[in-house]
N, C-alpha and C positions, 0 to 999 in steps of 0.2 A: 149022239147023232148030230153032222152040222146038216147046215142047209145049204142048198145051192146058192147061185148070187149070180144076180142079172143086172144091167146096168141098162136105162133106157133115156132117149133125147124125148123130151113131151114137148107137145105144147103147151107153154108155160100157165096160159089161162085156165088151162082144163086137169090143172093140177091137183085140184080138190076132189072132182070128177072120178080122173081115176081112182084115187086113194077110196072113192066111196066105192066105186064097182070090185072092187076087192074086197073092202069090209063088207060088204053083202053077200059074197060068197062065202057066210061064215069064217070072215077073217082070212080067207085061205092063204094070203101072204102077210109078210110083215115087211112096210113100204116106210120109203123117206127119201126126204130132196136130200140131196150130196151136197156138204156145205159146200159153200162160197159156187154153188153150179145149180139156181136155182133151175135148171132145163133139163137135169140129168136126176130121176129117180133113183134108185136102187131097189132091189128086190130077193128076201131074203125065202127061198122057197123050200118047204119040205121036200124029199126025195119021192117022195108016193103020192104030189101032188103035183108034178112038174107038168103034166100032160095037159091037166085042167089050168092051169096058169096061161100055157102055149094057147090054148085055144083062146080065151080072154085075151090075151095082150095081142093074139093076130087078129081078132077082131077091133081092139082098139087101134089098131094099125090102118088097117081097112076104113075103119072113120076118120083119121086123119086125125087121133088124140096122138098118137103115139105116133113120131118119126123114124127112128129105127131102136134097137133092142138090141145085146150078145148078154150070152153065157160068158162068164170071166171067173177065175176063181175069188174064194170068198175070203175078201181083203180084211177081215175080221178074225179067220184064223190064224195064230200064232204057227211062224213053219221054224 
């Protein structure tokens, strides 16, 4: 099984922030700054949890932690 992969612009301050409102939701993803771009997260998300992530990061949106977000394919599988 891989996971999906999301790529987000934050605001750089509230980095720790997010990464905490994720681990609170039972880990539900696995997060990390993209080297050399500390402003762009990544996000590596289960397939049967993609809906509860959506809601999280459009709320994080809506507060202004997170500037924008895409779906991008997941630059960790070998094609």
């Amino acid at each position: 099984m891989h996971c999906l992969y999301y790529q987000a612009k934050v605001n750089v301050p509230y980095t720790w922030f997010i990464g905490g409102v994720f681990r609170n939701e039972d880990n539900l993803v696995f997060e990390r700054t993209l080297e050399n771009s500390p402003d762009t997260l990544e996000f590596f998300v289960p397939e049967g949890q993609e809906e509860e992530f959506l809601h999280i990061v459009q709320y994080l949106v809506a507060q202004g932690y997170i500037f924008s977000y895409e779906k991008l394919p997941n630059r960790i599988i070998e094609t």
